[in-house]
C-alpha positions in Angstrom: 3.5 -15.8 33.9 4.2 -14.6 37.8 2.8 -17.5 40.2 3.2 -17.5 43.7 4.1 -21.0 43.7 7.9 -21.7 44.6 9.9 -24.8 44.3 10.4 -27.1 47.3 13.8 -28.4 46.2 16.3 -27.6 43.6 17.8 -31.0 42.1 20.9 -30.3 39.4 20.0 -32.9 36.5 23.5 -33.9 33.8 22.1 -32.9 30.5 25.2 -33.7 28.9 28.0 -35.8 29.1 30.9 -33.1 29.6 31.3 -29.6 30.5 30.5 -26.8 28.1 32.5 -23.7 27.0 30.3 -20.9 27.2 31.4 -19.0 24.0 29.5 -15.4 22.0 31.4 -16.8 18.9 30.1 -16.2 15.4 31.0 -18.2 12.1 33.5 -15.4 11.8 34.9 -16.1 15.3 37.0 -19.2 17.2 35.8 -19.1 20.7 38.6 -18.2 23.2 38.9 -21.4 24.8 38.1 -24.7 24.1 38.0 -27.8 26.1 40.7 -30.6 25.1 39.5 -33.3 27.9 37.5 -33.8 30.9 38.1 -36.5 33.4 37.0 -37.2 37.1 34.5 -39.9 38.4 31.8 -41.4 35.8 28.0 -42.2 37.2 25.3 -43.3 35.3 22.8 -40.9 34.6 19.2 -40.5 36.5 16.3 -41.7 35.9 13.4 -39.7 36.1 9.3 -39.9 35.5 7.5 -39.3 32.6 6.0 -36.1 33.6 9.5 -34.7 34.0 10.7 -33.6 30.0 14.3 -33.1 30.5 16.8 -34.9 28.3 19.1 -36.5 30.9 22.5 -38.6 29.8 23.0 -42.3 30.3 26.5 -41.7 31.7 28.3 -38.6 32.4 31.5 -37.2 34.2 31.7 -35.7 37.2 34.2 -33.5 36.0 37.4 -32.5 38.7 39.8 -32.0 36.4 39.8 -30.2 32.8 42.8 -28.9 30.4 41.4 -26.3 28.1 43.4 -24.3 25.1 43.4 -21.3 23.5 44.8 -20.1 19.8 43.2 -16.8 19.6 44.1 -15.5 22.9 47.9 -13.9 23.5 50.4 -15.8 25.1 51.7 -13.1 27.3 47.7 -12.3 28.5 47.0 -15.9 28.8 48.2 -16.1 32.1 44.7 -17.2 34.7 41.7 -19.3 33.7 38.0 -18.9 36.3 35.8 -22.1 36.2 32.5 -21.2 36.8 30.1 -24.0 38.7 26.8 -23.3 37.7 25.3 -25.8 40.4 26.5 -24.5 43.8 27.3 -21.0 41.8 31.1 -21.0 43.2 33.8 -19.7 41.2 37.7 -20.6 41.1 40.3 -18.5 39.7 43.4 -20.7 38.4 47.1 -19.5 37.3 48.6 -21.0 34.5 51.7 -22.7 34.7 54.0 -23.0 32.3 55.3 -26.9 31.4 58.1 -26.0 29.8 59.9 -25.8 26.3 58.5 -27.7 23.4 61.1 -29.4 21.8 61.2 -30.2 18.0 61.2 -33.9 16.6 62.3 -35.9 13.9 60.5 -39.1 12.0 62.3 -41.2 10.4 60.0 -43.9 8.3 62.2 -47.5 7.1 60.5 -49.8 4.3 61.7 -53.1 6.2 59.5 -54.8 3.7 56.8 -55.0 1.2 55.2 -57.8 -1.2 51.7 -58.4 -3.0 50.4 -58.7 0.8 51.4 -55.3 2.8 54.1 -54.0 3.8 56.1 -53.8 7.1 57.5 -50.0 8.5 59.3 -49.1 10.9 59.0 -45.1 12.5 62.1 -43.9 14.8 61.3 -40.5 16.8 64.5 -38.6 18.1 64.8 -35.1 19.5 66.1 -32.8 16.7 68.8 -30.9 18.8 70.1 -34.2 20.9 68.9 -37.0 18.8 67.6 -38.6 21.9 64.9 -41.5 21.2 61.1 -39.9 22.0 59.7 -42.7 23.9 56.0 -40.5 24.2 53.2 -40.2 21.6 52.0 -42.4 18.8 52.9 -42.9 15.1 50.2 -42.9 12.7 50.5 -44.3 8.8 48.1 -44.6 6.6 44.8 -46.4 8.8 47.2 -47.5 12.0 48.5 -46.5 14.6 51.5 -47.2 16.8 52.7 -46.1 20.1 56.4 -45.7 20.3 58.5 -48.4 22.8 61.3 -47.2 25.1 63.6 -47.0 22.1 61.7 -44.6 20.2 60.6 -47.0 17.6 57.1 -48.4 16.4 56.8 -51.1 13.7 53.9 -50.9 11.4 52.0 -53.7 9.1 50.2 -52.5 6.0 47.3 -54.7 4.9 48.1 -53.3 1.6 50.6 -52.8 -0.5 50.5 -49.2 -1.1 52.0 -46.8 -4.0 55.2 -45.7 -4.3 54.7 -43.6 -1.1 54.3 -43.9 2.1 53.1 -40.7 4.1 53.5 -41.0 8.2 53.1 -38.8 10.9 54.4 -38.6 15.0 51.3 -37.4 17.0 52.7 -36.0 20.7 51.4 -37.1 23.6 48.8 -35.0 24.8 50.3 -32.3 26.8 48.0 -32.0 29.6 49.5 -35.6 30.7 53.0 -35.4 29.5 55.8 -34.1 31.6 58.2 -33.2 28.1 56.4 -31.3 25.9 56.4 -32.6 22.2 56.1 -31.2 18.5 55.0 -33.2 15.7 56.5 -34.1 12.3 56.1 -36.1 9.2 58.1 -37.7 6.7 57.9 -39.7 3.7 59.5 -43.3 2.4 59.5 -44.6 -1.0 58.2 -47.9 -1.1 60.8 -50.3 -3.5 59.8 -51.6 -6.8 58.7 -54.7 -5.9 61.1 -56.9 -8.7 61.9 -60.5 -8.5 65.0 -61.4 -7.2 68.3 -62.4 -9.7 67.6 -66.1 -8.3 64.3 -66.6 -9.3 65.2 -64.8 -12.8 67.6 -67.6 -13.4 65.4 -70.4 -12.5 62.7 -68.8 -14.4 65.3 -68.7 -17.2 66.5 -72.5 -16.9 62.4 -73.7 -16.8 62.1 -71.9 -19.7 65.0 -73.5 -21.4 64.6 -77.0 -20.5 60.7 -76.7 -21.6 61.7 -75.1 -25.3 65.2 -76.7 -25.8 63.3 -80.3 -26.5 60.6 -78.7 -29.0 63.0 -76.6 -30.8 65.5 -79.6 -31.3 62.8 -81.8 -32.1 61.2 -79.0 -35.1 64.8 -78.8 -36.2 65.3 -82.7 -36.8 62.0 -83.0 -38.4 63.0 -79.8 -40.9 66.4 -82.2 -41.5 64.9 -85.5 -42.2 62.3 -84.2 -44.4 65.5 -82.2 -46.2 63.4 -78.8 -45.5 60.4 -80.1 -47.9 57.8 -79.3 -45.2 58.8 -76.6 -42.8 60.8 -74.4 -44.9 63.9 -74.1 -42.6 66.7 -75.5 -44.6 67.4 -75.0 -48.2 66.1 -77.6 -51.2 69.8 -79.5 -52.6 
Protein backbone atom coordinates (compact mmCIF):
# COMPACT_ATOMS: atom_id res chain seq x y z
CA UNK A 1 0.00 0.00 0.00
CA UNK A 2 1.91 3.52 -0.91
CA UNK A 3 0.98 6.18 1.94
CA UNK A 4 2.46 9.35 2.12
CA UNK A 5 2.84 9.06 5.70
CA UNK A 6 6.57 8.77 6.93
CA UNK A 7 8.05 7.83 10.24
CA UNK A 8 9.14 10.57 12.66
CA UNK A 9 11.82 8.44 14.34
CA UNK A 10 13.47 5.19 13.71
CA UNK A 11 14.05 3.28 17.15
CA UNK A 12 16.25 -0.25 16.75
CA UNK A 13 14.22 -2.74 19.01
CA UNK A 14 16.54 -6.36 20.27
CA UNK A 15 14.33 -9.09 19.03
CA UNK A 16 16.72 -11.60 20.05
CA UNK A 17 19.15 -12.23 22.49
CA UNK A 18 22.33 -12.68 20.18
CA UNK A 19 23.44 -11.88 16.84
CA UNK A 20 22.31 -13.93 13.79
CA UNK A 21 24.30 -15.52 10.96
CA UNK A 22 22.65 -14.63 7.91
CA UNK A 23 22.89 -17.95 5.96
CA UNK A 24 20.94 -19.31 2.09
CA UNK A 25 21.62 -22.86 3.58
CA UNK A 26 19.47 -25.73 2.64
CA UNK A 27 19.07 -29.23 4.57
CA UNK A 28 21.70 -30.24 2.05
CA UNK A 29 24.00 -27.34 3.12
CA UNK A 30 26.09 -26.22 6.47
CA UNK A 31 26.07 -22.46 6.44
CA UNK A 32 29.56 -20.95 5.94
CA UNK A 33 29.99 -19.52 9.30
CA UNK A 34 28.59 -20.04 12.38
CA UNK A 35 28.72 -18.13 15.56
CA UNK A 36 30.54 -19.92 18.63
CA UNK A 37 30.01 -16.88 21.26
CA UNK A 38 28.88 -13.45 21.68
CA UNK A 39 29.92 -11.27 24.58
CA UNK A 40 29.89 -7.41 25.27
CA UNK A 41 27.64 -5.45 27.76
CA UNK A 42 24.11 -7.13 28.78
CA UNK A 43 20.80 -4.63 29.24
CA UNK A 44 17.51 -5.60 29.87
CA UNK A 45 15.28 -5.45 27.25
CA UNK A 46 12.50 -2.54 26.48
CA UNK A 47 9.41 -2.29 27.30
CA UNK A 48 6.98 -1.21 24.95
CA UNK A 49 2.94 -0.49 24.72
CA UNK A 50 0.42 -2.71 23.77
CA UNK A 51 -0.29 -1.29 20.50
CA UNK A 52 3.28 -1.92 19.49
CA UNK A 53 3.38 -6.09 18.40
CA UNK A 54 7.01 -6.71 18.30
CA UNK A 55 8.41 -9.60 20.29
CA UNK A 56 11.22 -7.79 22.25
CA UNK A 57 13.77 -9.94 24.70
CA UNK A 58 13.93 -9.64 28.44
CA UNK A 59 17.76 -9.34 28.27
CA UNK A 60 20.13 -9.23 25.48
CA UNK A 61 23.86 -8.49 24.55
CA UNK A 62 25.09 -5.65 23.21
CA UNK A 63 27.37 -7.54 21.26
CA UNK A 64 31.30 -6.00 20.79
CA UNK A 65 32.96 -8.92 20.45
CA UNK A 66 32.09 -12.27 18.44
CA UNK A 67 34.39 -15.54 17.46
CA UNK A 68 32.66 -17.19 14.61
CA UNK A 69 33.91 -20.72 12.72
CA UNK A 70 33.79 -22.21 9.66
CA UNK A 71 34.19 -26.15 8.38
CA UNK A 72 33.05 -25.74 4.91
CA UNK A 73 35.07 -22.91 3.90
CA UNK A 74 38.96 -23.47 2.79
CA UNK A 75 41.62 -22.72 5.05
CA UNK A 76 43.81 -20.96 2.59
CA UNK A 77 40.55 -18.60 1.42
CA UNK A 78 39.48 -18.15 4.89
CA UNK A 79 41.61 -15.38 5.48
CA UNK A 80 38.99 -11.84 6.23
CA UNK A 81 35.60 -11.90 7.90
CA UNK A 82 32.87 -8.35 7.19
CA UNK A 83 30.42 -7.75 10.17
CA UNK A 84 27.54 -6.18 8.92
CA UNK A 85 25.48 -3.64 11.49
CA UNK A 86 22.18 -3.59 10.33
CA UNK A 87 21.24 -0.55 12.77
CA UNK A 88 23.60 2.31 11.83
CA UNK A 89 24.18 0.20 8.35
CA UNK A 90 28.24 0.34 8.86
CA UNK A 91 30.27 -2.40 7.79
CA UNK A 92 33.82 -3.67 9.11
CA UNK A 93 36.12 -5.76 7.27
CA UNK A 94 38.41 -7.96 9.73
CA UNK A 95 41.74 -10.17 8.94
CA UNK A 96 42.13 -13.29 10.45
CA UNK A 97 44.90 -14.04 12.53
CA UNK A 98 46.30 -17.11 12.96
CA UNK A 99 46.81 -18.32 16.92
CA UNK A 100 49.01 -20.73 16.31
CA UNK A 101 49.67 -24.61 16.18
CA UNK A 102 47.26 -26.95 17.71
CA UNK A 103 48.97 -29.28 19.67
CA UNK A 104 47.86 -32.96 20.28
CA UNK A 105 47.00 -34.28 23.88
CA UNK A 106 46.96 -37.27 25.82
CA UNK A 107 44.26 -38.52 28.77
CA UNK A 108 45.24 -40.65 30.90
CA UNK A 109 42.06 -41.98 33.27
CA UNK A 110 43.35 -43.78 37.01
CA UNK A 111 40.61 -45.97 38.94
CA UNK A 112 41.85 -44.57 42.50
CA UNK A 113 38.88 -46.28 43.79
CA UNK A 114 35.47 -47.86 43.54
CA UNK A 115 32.89 -49.68 46.08
CA UNK A 116 29.04 -50.27 46.11
CA UNK A 117 28.91 -46.32 46.51
CA UNK A 118 30.87 -44.61 43.28
CA UNK A 119 33.89 -44.51 42.34
CA UNK A 120 36.79 -41.99 42.55
CA UNK A 121 39.04 -41.07 39.00
CA UNK A 122 41.57 -39.30 38.42
CA UNK A 123 42.25 -37.70 34.50
CA UNK A 124 45.99 -36.40 33.75
CA UNK A 125 46.26 -34.24 30.41
CA UNK A 126 49.92 -33.91 29.01
CA UNK A 127 51.08 -32.61 25.65
CA UNK A 128 51.75 -35.72 23.34
CA UNK A 129 55.23 -34.54 21.90
CA UNK A 130 56.63 -32.93 25.40
CA UNK A 131 54.53 -34.56 27.95
CA UNK A 132 53.99 -31.28 29.49
CA UNK A 133 50.89 -31.13 32.02
CA UNK A 134 47.72 -29.22 30.04
CA UNK A 135 46.70 -27.04 32.81
CA UNK A 136 43.57 -25.54 30.21
CA UNK A 137 40.10 -27.19 29.42
CA UNK A 138 37.88 -29.48 31.31
CA UNK A 139 37.57 -33.32 31.72
CA UNK A 140 34.26 -34.78 31.29
CA UNK A 141 33.25 -38.53 32.56
CA UNK A 142 30.20 -39.87 32.51
CA UNK A 143 27.53 -36.80 34.00
CA UNK A 144 30.67 -34.59 35.49
CA UNK A 145 32.80 -32.48 34.79
CA UNK A 146 36.22 -31.33 35.99
CA UNK A 147 38.44 -28.48 35.14
CA UNK A 148 42.12 -29.42 35.15
CA UNK A 149 44.45 -27.69 38.22
CA UNK A 150 48.01 -26.39 37.47
CA UNK A 151 49.30 -30.00 37.45
CA UNK A 152 47.22 -31.13 34.74
CA UNK A 153 45.01 -33.33 36.85
CA UNK A 154 41.20 -33.43 37.77
CA UNK A 155 39.78 -35.88 40.24
CA UNK A 156 36.33 -37.21 39.60
CA UNK A 157 33.50 -38.79 42.04
CA UNK A 158 31.04 -41.24 40.54
CA UNK A 159 27.67 -41.38 42.36
CA UNK A 160 27.61 -44.77 40.88
CA UNK A 161 29.45 -47.58 40.58
CA UNK A 162 29.60 -48.05 36.97
CA UNK A 163 30.46 -51.26 34.59
CA UNK A 164 33.55 -52.45 33.85
CA UNK A 165 34.24 -49.22 31.87
CA UNK A 166 34.85 -46.06 32.27
CA UNK A 167 34.71 -43.81 29.04
CA UNK A 168 36.27 -39.97 29.65
CA UNK A 169 37.00 -37.34 27.47
CA UNK A 170 39.44 -33.82 27.67
CA UNK A 171 37.33 -30.98 26.25
CA UNK A 172 39.91 -27.81 25.14
CA UNK A 173 39.43 -24.67 26.22
CA UNK A 174 37.60 -22.73 23.88
CA UNK A 175 40.01 -21.25 21.49
CA UNK A 176 38.71 -17.88 21.06
CA UNK A 177 39.95 -17.28 24.87
CA UNK A 178 42.90 -19.57 24.98
CA UNK A 179 46.41 -18.39 24.14
CA UNK A 180 47.72 -22.42 23.34
CA UNK A 181 45.60 -23.97 21.18
CA UNK A 182 44.33 -27.54 22.28
CA UNK A 183 43.08 -30.92 20.70
CA UNK A 184 40.92 -33.23 22.41
CA UNK A 185 41.26 -36.96 23.36
CA UNK A 186 39.60 -39.83 25.12
CA UNK A 187 40.55 -42.77 26.76
CA UNK A 188 39.24 -45.66 28.60
CA UNK A 189 39.86 -47.34 32.34
CA UNK A 190 38.70 -50.67 33.49
CA UNK A 191 37.08 -50.36 36.60
CA UNK A 192 38.47 -53.45 39.12
CA UNK A 193 36.35 -56.34 40.14
CA UNK A 194 35.18 -55.20 43.15
CA UNK A 195 36.38 -58.61 45.45
CA UNK A 196 36.73 -58.70 49.13
CA UNK A 197 39.95 -58.41 50.44
CA UNK A 198 42.13 -61.81 51.72
CA UNK A 199 41.48 -60.28 55.35
CA UNK A 200 37.94 -60.24 55.41
CA UNK A 201 38.02 -63.83 53.63
CA UNK A 202 39.69 -65.17 56.66
CA UNK A 203 37.61 -63.64 59.14
CA UNK A 204 34.71 -64.60 57.19
CA UNK A 205 36.23 -68.10 57.28
CA UNK A 206 37.05 -68.24 61.15
CA UNK A 207 33.04 -66.88 61.94
CA UNK A 208 32.11 -69.54 59.95
CA UNK A 209 34.09 -71.98 61.75
CA UNK A 210 33.59 -71.05 65.26
CA UNK A 211 29.59 -70.90 64.50
CA UNK A 212 29.60 -74.76 62.80
CA UNK A 213 32.58 -76.35 64.82
CA UNK A 214 30.13 -76.45 68.06
CA UNK A 215 27.05 -77.98 66.05
CA UNK A 216 29.03 -80.43 64.19
CA UNK A 217 30.80 -81.71 67.45
CA UNK A 218 27.74 -81.67 69.20
CA UNK A 219 25.72 -84.03 66.19
CA UNK A 220 28.81 -86.16 66.29
CA UNK A 221 28.56 -86.86 70.22
CA UNK A 222 24.93 -87.42 70.06
CA UNK A 223 25.53 -90.09 66.92
CA UNK A 224 28.27 -91.68 69.66
CA UNK A 225 26.20 -91.87 72.69
CA UNK A 226 23.30 -93.20 70.99
CA UNK A 227 25.96 -95.92 69.25
CA UNK A 228 24.62 -94.49 65.75
CA UNK A 229 20.99 -95.90 66.51
CA UNK A 230 19.35 -92.54 65.54
CA UNK A 231 21.40 -90.49 63.10
CA UNK A 232 22.92 -93.14 61.08
CA UNK A 233 26.56 -91.84 61.20
CA UNK A 234 28.41 -94.66 62.89
CA UNK A 235 28.12 -98.33 62.27
CA UNK A 236 25.63 -100.83 64.53
CA UNK A 237 28.42 -103.26 66.78
Amino acid sequence: MNSSVRPAQLHAIPTQKRPDMPSKATEDAEPPLVIEEAWGSKHAGPSLSSEIAIPTVDNYTNATSIAVRSETLPAATFDEVTVHGIVRGQSETISVTDNGTVRDTTLELTVLESNSSGTLVQATVTETTTGDPVTTGRVDVGNQSAALNASGMAVLELEKRPSSLIDGQYVPADWWRADQLYSAAEDRATVPPNYPKFQKLVQLFLVTLLWFLPVALAVYGFDYLTDGAVLGLRDHQ
